[in-house]
C-alpha positions as CSV (number, residue, x, y, z in Angstrom):
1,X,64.2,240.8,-57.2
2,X,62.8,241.6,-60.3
3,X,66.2,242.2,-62.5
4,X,67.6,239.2,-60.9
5,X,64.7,237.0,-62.1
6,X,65.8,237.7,-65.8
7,X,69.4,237.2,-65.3
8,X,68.7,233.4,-63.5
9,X,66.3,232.8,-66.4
10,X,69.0,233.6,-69.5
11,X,71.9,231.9,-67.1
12,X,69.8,228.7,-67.2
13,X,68.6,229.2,-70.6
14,X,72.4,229.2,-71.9
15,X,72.9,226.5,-69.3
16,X,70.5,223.9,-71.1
17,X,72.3,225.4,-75.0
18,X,75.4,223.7,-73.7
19,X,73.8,220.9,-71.4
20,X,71.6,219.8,-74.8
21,X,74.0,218.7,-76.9
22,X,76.1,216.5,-74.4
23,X,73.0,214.8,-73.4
24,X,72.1,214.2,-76.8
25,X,75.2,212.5,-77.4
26,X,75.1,210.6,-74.1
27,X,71.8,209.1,-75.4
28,X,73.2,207.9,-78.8
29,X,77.0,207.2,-80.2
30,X,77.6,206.7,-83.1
31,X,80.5,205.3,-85.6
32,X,81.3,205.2,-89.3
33,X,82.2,201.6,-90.1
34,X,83.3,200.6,-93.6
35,X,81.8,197.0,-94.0
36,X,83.1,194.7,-96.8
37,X,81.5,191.5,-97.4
38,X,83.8,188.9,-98.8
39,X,83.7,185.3,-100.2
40,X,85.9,183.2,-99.5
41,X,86.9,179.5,-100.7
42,X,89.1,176.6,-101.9
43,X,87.8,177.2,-105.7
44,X,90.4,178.8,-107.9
45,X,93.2,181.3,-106.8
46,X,91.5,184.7,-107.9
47,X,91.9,187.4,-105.4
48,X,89.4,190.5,-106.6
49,X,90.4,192.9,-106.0
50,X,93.9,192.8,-105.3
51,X,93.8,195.1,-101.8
52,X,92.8,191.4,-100.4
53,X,96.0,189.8,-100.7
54,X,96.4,190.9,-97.1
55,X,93.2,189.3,-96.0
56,X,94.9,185.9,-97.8
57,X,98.2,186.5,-95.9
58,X,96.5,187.1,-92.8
59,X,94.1,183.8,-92.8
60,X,97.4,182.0,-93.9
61,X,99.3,182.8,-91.3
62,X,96.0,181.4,-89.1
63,X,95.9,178.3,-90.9
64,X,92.8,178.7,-92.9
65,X,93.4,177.1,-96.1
66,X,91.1,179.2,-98.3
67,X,92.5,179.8,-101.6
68,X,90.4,182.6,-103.2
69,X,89.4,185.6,-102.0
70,X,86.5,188.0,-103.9
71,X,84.8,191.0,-102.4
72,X,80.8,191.0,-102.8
73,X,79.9,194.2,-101.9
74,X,81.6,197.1,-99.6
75,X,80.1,200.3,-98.5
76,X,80.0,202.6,-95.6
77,X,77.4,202.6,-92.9
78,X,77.1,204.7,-89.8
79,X,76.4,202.1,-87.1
80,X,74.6,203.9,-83.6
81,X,73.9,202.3,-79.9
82,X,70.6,202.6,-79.8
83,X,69.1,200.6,-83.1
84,X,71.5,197.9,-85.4
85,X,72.6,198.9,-88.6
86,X,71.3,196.1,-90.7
87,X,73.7,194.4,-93.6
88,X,72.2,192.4,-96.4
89,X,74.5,189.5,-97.3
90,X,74.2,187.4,-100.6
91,X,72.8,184.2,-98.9
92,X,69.3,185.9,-97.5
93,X,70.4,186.7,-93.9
94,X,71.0,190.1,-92.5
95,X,73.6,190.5,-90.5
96,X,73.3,193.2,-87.4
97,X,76.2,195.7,-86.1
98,X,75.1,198.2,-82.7
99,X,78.1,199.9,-81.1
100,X,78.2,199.0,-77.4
101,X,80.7,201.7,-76.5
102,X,84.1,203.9,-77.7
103,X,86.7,204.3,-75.3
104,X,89.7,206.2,-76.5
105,X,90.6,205.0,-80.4
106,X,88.7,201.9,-79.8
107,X,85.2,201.1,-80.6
108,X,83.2,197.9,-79.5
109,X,80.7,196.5,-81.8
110,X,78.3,193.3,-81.6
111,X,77.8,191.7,-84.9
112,X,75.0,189.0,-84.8
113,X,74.3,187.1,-88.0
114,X,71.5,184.8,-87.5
115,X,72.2,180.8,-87.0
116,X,75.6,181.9,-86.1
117,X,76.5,183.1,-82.7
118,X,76.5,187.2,-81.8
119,X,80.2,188.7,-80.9
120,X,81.5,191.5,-79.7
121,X,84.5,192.7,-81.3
122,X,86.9,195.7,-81.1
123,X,88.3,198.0,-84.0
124,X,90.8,200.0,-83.9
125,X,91.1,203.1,-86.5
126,X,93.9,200.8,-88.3
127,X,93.1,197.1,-89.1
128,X,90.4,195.5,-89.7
129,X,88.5,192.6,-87.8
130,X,87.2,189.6,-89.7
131,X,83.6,187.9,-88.9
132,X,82.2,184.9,-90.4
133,X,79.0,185.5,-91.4
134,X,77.4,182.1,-93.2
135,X,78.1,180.0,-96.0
136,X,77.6,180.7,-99.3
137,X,78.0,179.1,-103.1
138,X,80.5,176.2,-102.1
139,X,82.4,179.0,-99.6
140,X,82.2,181.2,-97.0
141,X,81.3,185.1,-96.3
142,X,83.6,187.0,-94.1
143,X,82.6,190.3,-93.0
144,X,85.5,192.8,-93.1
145,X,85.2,195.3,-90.5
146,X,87.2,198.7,-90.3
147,X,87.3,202.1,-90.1
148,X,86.4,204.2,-93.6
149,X,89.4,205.3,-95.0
150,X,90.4,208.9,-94.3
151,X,89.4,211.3,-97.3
């Protein structure tokens, strides 16, 4: 009994090595998400920088009549399920993003900027999903949600 003791001890003490890690990641998920905050507006025609003439066709095509387009800010956060990732915005709000699940090549995120209602949105690993989030100087902010460009 006594050299099987040691033998059941190591088999569950390799056991938890590989159990560990897939409970640590069933506790938390988490995503890179490139987040671009944009202003957009019927003042002028400038589109800054020029990677947003998509962003113009693509509210076009949806009938939103905004005529310029000029990115605030853009960086690169790594948004878990268990806490929001905050995101300052230029009018004094902070704007929340928790990933609620992946599934595949899909990820679902809730962004909730305060006075505006929370959603929960999907994003692909092309594309990019579009979120109102406030006014701001005579316009409005549009987060720009996708997945960081590969390096």
């Amino acid at each position: 009994m006594t050299t099987r003791t040691p033998t059941a001890l190591l088999t569950l003490a390799m056991l938890g090595l590989f159990l560990l890690p897939m409970a640590a990641r069933a506790q938390e998920q988490k995503l890179k998400v490139q987040v671009e905050v944009v202003l957009v507006s019927q003042k002028g025609t400038e589109v800054d920088p020029p990677q947003l003439q998509k962003m113009k066709e693509t509210f076009q095509k949806q009938n939103f009549n905004f005529t310029s387009f000029k990115r605030l800010s853009q960086q690169t956060l790594e948004v878990g399920s268990k806490e929001p990732t905050e995101v300052k915005l230029p009018n004094g709000v902070n704007a929340s993003l928790k990933l609620l699940r992946m599934q595949g090549d899909t990820a679902t995120l809730r962004v909730d900027v305060p006075q505006l209602s929370a959603m929960d949105v999907e994003l692909g690993r092309e594309g990019a999903v579009y979120q109102r989030a406030g006014k701001h100087v005579g316009g409005e902010l549009i987060l720009v949600l996708s997945s960081p460009p590969a390096k």
